[in-house]
N, C-alpha and C positions, 0 to 999 in steps of 0.2 A: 504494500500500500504506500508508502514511504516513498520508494524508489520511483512510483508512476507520478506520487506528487512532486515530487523534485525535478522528474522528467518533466511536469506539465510547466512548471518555475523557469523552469531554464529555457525553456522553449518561449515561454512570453517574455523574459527577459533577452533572449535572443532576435526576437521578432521587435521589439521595442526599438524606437526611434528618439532615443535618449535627447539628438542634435537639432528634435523641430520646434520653435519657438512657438507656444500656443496663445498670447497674448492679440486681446482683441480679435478672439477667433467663440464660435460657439457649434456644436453640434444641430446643424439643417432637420430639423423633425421629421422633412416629406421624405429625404435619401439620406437622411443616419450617417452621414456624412460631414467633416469637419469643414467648416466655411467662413471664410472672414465676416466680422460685423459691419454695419452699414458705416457705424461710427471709423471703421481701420480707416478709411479712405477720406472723412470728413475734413481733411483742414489741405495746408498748400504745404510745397516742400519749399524750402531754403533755399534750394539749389533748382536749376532748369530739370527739365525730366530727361534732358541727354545728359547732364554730368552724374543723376542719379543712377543711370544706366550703366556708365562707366565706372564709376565706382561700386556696384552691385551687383552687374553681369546680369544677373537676372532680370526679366519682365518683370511689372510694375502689379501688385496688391488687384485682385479687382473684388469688391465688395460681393457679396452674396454668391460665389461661385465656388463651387464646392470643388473646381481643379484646379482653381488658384492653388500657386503655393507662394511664401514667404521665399527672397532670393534667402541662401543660407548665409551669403556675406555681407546680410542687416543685422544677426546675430553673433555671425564668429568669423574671424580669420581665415579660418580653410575651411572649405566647404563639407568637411566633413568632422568638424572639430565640434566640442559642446559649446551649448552658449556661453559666451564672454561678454559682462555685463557693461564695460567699459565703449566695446565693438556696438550693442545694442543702443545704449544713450548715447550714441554720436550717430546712428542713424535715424534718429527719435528726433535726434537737434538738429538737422540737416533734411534728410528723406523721409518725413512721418509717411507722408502717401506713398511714396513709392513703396515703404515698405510693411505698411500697412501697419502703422504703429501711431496713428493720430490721438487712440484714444488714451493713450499713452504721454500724451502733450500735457502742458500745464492749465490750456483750455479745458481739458478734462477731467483734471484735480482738483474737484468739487463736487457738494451735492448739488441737485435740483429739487427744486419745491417738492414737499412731499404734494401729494396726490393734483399732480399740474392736471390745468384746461385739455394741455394737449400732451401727444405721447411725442417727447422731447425728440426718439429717436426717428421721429417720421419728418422733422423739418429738412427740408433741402435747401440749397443755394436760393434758387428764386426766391421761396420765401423769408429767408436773410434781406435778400434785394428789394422786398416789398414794402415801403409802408406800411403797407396794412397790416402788414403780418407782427412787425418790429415789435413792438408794443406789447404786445400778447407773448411774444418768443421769450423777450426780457425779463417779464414779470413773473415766466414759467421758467425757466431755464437759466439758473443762475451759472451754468458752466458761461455761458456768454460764447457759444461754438458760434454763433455768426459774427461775431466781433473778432474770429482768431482767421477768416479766414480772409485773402483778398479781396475776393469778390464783395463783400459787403463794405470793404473800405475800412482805415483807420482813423483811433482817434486824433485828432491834433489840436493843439489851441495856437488861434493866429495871433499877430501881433498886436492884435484890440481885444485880446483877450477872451473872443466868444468862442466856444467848443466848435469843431466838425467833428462829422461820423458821417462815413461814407458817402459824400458830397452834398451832404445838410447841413443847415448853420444854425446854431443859435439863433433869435432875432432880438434877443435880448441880452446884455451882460449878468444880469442877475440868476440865470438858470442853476448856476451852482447852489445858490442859496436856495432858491425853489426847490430842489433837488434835494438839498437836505433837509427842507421841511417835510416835504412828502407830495412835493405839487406831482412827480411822477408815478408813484404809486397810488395817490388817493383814486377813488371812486367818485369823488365827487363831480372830477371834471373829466370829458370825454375823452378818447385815444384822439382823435381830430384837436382837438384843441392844446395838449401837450406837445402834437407834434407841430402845430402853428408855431410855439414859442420856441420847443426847446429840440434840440435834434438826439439827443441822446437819452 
């Protein structure tokens, strides 16, 4: 009995793939199948997607696709080497997308509202880009993933001192203050009307 369980140990520790990075990955319920999360691919890389290439060799992360693989030299050194943790957080700091390590970012070292409006991980780019959506994304999603990504633009303060976000302006100087009152979280006043004044 012993010997057939030792045989069955060594055979799954033989079969075992000690050197695949499983982070930001979840098992696909329809094909039982391991699959990157929608969040791996969510933010921009550091770097152009040809210098991610050259320095990764391998093809780029694609979200929800169960043949995706992680390249192995977003984890380790030699592509056949165990993760090295050092090799990972420089492709984290550089390649999150490419190598499917977004959620991984510091955009995503946080909670979010417990029981938010919406299911955080269903926002996409456009509605980052939308008005309409901003407002609601913020107030649910304290990670702030549309603020980490290009496309929605950064913040800046110009030399009068009023905030942008993603080619919004303040129209007021006072927004900060209002801000720390609660003008942008109250209920009292519309989503249309916060974004009249204040762009963030």
């Amino acid at each position: 009995m012993y010997l057939v369980l030792g045989l069955l140990a060594f055979l799954a520790i033989a079969n075992a793939q000690p050197d695949v990075d499983f982070n930001c990955t979840y098992v696909s319920p329809a094909k039982m199948k391991l699959t990157f999360t929608p969040t791996s691919v969510k933010c921009n890389d550091k770097l152009t997607a040809a210098q991610c290439k050259v320095f990764f060799v391998d093809d780029a992360v694609v979200a929800d696709d169960d043949t995706s693989k992680r390249p192995a030299l977003c984890y380790s050194s030699l592509k056949a080497a165990p993760i090295e943790v050092p090799v990972q957080k420089m492709a984290t700091e550089y390649c999150p997308k490419h190598c499917g390590y977004c959620c991984l970012t510091d955009a995503y070292d946080c909670d979010n509202k417990q029981n938010p409006a919406i299911n955080c991980d269903t926002v996409t780019d456009a509605m980052c880009d939308d008005p309409a959506w901003r407002g609601l994304i913020a107030d649910n999603w304290t990670c702030e993933r549309c603020n980490s990504t290009a496309s929605s633009g950064s913040s800046t303060t110009a030399s009068s001192g009023v905030t942008t976000r993603g080619g919004c302006s303040d129209t007021t100087q006072t927004c900060p203050t209002w801000r720390t009152n609660g003008f942008c979280t109250s209920t009292f006043y519309s989503a249309a009307q916060k974004r009249q004044y204040c762009a963030s």
